[in-house]
TITORTOR-460433 format. One record per residue (C-alpha): x, y, z. Coordinates in pm, whole numbers, padded with zeros to 5 digits, always signed. Example, Ala and Ser with C-alpha at 12.3 -4.5 7.8 and 13.67 -1.06 7.14 Angstrom:
REM residues 2
+01230-00450+00780+01367-00106+00714
REM end
This chain:
REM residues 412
-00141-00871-01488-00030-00497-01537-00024-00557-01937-00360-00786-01891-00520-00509-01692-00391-00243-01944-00625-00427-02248-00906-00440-02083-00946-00103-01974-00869+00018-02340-01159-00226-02467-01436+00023-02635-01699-00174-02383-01471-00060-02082-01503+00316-02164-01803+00571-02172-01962+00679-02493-01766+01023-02547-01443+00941-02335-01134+00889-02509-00837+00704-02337-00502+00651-02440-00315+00328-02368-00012+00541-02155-00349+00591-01925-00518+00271-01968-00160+00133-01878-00089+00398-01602-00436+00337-01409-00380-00070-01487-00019-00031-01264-00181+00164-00973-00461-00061-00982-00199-00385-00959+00065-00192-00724-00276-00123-00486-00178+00274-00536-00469+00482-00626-00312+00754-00865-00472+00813-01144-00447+01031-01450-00827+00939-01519-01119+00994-01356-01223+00575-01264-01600+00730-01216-01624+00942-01556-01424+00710-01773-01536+00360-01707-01860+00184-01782-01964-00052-01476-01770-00328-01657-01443-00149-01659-01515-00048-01311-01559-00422-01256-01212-00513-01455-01042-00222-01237-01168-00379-00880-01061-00706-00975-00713-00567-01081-00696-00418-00740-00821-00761-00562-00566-00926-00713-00272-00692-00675-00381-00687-00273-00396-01023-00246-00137-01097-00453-00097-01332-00789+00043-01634-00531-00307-01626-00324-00505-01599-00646-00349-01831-00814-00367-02109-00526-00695-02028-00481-00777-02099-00815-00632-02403-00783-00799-02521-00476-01122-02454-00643-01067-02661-00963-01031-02931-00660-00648-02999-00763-00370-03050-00514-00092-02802-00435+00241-02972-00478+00553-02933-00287+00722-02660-00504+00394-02470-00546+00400-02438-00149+00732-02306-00103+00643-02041-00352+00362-01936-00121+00571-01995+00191+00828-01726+00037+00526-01482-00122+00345-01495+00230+00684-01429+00475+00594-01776+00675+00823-01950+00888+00789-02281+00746+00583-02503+00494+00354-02632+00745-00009-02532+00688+00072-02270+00412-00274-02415+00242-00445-02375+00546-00287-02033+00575-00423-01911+00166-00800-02067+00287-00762-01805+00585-00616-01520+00355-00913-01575+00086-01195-01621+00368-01088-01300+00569-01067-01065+00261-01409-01164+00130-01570-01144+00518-01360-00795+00583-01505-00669+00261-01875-00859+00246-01909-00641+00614-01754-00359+00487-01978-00317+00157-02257-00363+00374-02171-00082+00607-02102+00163+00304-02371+00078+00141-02594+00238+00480-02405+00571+00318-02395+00559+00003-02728+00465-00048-02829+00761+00076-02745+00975-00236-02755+00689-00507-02982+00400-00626-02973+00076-00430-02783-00089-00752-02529+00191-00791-02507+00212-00430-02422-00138-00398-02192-00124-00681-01988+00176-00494-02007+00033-00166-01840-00305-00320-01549-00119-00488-01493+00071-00183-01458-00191+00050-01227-00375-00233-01004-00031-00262-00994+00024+00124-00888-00305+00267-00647-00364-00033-00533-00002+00079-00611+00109-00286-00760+00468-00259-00988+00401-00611-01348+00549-00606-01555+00562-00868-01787+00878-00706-01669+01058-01023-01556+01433-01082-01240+01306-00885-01352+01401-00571-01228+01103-00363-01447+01081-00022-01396+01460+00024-01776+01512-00010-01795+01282+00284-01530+01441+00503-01853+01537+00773-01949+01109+00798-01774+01004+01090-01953+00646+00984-01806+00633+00653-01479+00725+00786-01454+00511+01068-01569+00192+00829-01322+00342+00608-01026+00329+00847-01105-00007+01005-01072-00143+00671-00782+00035+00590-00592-00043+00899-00682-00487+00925-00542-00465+00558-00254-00301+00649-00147-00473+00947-00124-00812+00745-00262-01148+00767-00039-01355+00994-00097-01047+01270-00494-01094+01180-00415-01451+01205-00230-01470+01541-00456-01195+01664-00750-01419+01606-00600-01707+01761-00458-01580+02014-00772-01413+02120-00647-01089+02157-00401-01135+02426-00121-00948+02430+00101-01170+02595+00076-01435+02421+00160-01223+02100+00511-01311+01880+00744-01007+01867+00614-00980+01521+00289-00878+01588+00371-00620+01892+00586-00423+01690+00308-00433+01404+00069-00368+01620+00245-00085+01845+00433+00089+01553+00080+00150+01384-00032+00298+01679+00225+00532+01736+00252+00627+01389-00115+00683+01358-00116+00877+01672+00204+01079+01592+00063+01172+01203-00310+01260+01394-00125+01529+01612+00059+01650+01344-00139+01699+01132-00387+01847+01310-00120+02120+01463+00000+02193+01053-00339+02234+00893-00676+02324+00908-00883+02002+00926-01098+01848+01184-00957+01571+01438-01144+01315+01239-00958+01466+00896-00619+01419+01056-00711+01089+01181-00843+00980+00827-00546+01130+00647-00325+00980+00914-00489+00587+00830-00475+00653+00452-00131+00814+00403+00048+00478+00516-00061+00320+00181-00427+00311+00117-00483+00671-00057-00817+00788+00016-00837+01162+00115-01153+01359+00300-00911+01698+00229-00814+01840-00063-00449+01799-00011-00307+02053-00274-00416+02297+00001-00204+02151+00280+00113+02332+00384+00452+02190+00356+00502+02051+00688+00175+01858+00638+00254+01770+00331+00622+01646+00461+00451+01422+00725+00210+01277+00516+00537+01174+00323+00704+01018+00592+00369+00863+00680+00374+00701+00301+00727+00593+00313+00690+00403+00631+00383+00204+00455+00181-00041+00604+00323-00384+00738+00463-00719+00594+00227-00964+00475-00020-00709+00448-00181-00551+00123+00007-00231+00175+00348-00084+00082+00637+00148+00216+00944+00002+00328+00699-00133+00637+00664-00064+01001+00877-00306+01104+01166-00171+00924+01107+00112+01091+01102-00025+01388+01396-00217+01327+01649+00085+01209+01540+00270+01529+01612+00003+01748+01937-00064+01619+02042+00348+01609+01933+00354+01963+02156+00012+02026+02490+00199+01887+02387+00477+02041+02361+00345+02383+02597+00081+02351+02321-00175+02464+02173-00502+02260+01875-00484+02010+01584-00614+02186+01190-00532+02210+00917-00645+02390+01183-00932+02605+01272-01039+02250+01629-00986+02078+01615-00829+01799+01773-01054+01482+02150-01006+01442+02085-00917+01060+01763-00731+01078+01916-00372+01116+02154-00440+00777+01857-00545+00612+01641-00249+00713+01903-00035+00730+01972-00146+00287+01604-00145+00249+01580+00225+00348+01889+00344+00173+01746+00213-00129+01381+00354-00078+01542+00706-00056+01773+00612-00314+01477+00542-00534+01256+00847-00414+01498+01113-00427+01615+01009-00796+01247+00911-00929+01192+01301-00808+01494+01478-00966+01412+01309-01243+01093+01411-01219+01160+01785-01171+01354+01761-01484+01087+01615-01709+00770+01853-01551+01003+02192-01503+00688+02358-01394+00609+02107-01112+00696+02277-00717+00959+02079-00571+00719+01939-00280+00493+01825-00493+00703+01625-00723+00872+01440-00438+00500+01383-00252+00400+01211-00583+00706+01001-00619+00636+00926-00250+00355+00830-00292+00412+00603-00614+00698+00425-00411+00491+00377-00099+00175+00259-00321-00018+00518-00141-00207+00664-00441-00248+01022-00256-00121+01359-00505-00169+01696-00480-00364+01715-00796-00075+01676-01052-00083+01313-01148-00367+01374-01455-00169+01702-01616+00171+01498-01643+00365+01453-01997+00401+01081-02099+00783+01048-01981+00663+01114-01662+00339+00924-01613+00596+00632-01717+00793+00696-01469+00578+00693-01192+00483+00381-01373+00807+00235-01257+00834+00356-00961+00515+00222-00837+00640-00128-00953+00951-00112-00740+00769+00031-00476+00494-00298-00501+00792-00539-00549+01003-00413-00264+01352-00220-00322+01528-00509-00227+01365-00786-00473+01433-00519-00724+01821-00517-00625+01872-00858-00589+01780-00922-00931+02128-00888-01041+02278-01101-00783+02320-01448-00927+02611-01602-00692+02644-01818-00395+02919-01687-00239+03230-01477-00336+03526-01670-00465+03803-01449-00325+03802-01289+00076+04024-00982+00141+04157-00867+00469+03987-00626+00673+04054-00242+00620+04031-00007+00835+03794+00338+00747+03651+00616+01011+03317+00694+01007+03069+00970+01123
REM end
């Protein structure tokens, strides 16, 4: 899709009359659009012609969604059945328990999307009609929906100006963040939210720690925020909502100071949830590796909400975040070597924010040399396909052959 994506937006009929892009670009703004990132070297709004706008949303519906989704719902369209491997594929893609109603489940992901996003084009559009044409309006209001529930921070205002001329619309921000936060929270906690009818206790473990984490983390970055720079409440809330994975910024946030700066990369690290059309190693890893610091350091059992936490959940989260460091702190010295002029901060915030598919820079991602637009390139690929599907990929045995004895070694 990435290489797909790449053509089209180097087609002459997907590029204004004067504009000249080159494929490192084309292929650059076809990743973020497939990773759901939102950097960009190019301006989406002065580059494209409405049809490469239209080739960039769909690149960014599909990359939310996810090439499993699309595909089955492809499928069910052309009226064909969905056989037995096909559904373990999707039962794997979309973290389900089981193979039981995994159809049912890709009929609920593809009608929730296009309702989330029909109702959130139509509240944009109230704004943005305001300054354009009802068909441009329309057109904008459409893509932004797309970008914000995918948690894609795209826009296609121009100038590269993001929503910062609408930092004063409480509207336009709220819509914003509501569509921001159902696509980050995932669709089996929309699901089970739905069916549930919003009662808490009936509510799997799953989706209380979803749930509760985003809270707390949306709360915690607010505060923040709002104690580290000069913004309004409603800026630290925004910036709080789009800095786990969606990209969109109301602030200009090459003026931010470096504790800001450092929470909004904690905020992109974390990510949005599993199942969802975010990234960052996910709230409930989070979750998990506190719980199970807070276990060994009280000497009590892993448990939330009367659940017990899964024996193997803290090794997993635990490896998951070793790697996701692992990953940002060499994509950044690497990084710092290729753009020597680059402030420290900065380079790690964009590598941040390439891993976590958040899409948010301080202004540097356009001036970069070609070494290093490719690799943010990469790193927005591992960040999309998860440090640990990345690191598995050399790991082609069942089991080891040979067993050792157990050695003793002191730690901490």
């Amino acid at each position: 899709m990435i290489l797909i994506g790449s053509i089209l937006l180097s087609l002459p009929c997907s590029i204004q009359d004067g504009v000249t892009v080159r494929y490192i670009d084309a292929l650059y703004m076809s990743t973020s659009a497939v990773c759901v990132t939102g950097l960009l070297t190019v301006d989406a709004g002065d580059t494209f012609t409405p049809l490469g706008q239209f080739f960039l949303g769909l690149l960014i519906q599909i990359g939310g969604l996810g090439v499993t989704a699309v595909g089955t719902g492809v499928i069910l369209a052309m009226g064909k059945k969905i056989n037995l491997k096909a559904r373990n594929l999707i039962r794997e893609a979309s973290n389900l328990d089981s193979g039981k109603g995994v159809v049912r489940f890709v009929r609920m992901v593809l009608f929730t999307t296009v309702t989330f996003e029909l109702i959130g084009a139509a509240l944009s559009f109230l704004v943005f009609s305001r300054s354009y044409s009802p068909l441009h309006a329309a057109g904008i209001s459409l893509f932004h929906s797309v970008a914000a529930f995918n948690n894609s921070g795209f826009d296609i205002l121009g100038n590269m100006q993001n929503l910062i001329p609408y930092q004063d619309d409480v509207f336009l921000n709220l819509v914003t963040c509501a569509l921001i936060i159902f696509g980050g929270i995932g669709f089996l906690v929309i699901r089970e939210v739905i069916d549930k009818r919003f009662r808490w206790k009936k509510f799997s473990m799953h989706t209380k720690v979803v749930l509760s984490m985003s809270l707390v983390l949306t709360v915690a970055g607010t505060v923040l925020l709002k104690l580290t720079e000069d913004i309004t409440w409603m800026g630290a809330f925004f910036t709080s909502v789009s800095a786990r994975t969606a990209g969109f910024s109301t602030f200009p946030l090459g003026s931010f100071s470096n504790a800001g700066l450092l929470t909004v990369i904690v905020l992109m690290v974390i990510g949005a949830s599993p199942g969802s059309t975010g990234g960052g190693i996910k709230t409930t890893t989070a979750f998990v590796l506190f719980q199970g610091i807070k276990s060994s350091a009280t000497n009590t059992s892993e448990k939330a909400f009367r659940y017990a936490v899964p024996a193997d959940a803290f090794r997993k989260a635990a490896v998951i975040t070793l790697l996701a460091l692992g990953i940002v702190l060499t994509g950044t010295y690497i990084l710092v070597i290729l753009e020597p002029g680059v402030p420290f901060m900065d380079a790690l915030f964009e590598i941040s924010s390439a891993f976590g598919t958040a899409g948010l820079s301080t202004g540097i991602s356009p001036g970069l040399c070609d070494a290093a637009k490719i690799l943010t390139i990469l790193i927005m690929f591992i960040g999309r396909l998860g440090p640990l599907t990345i690191a598995s990929l050399w790991y082609f045995t069942k089991g080891e052959r040979v067993s050792y004895p157990e050695g003793n070694i002191a730690i901490g």
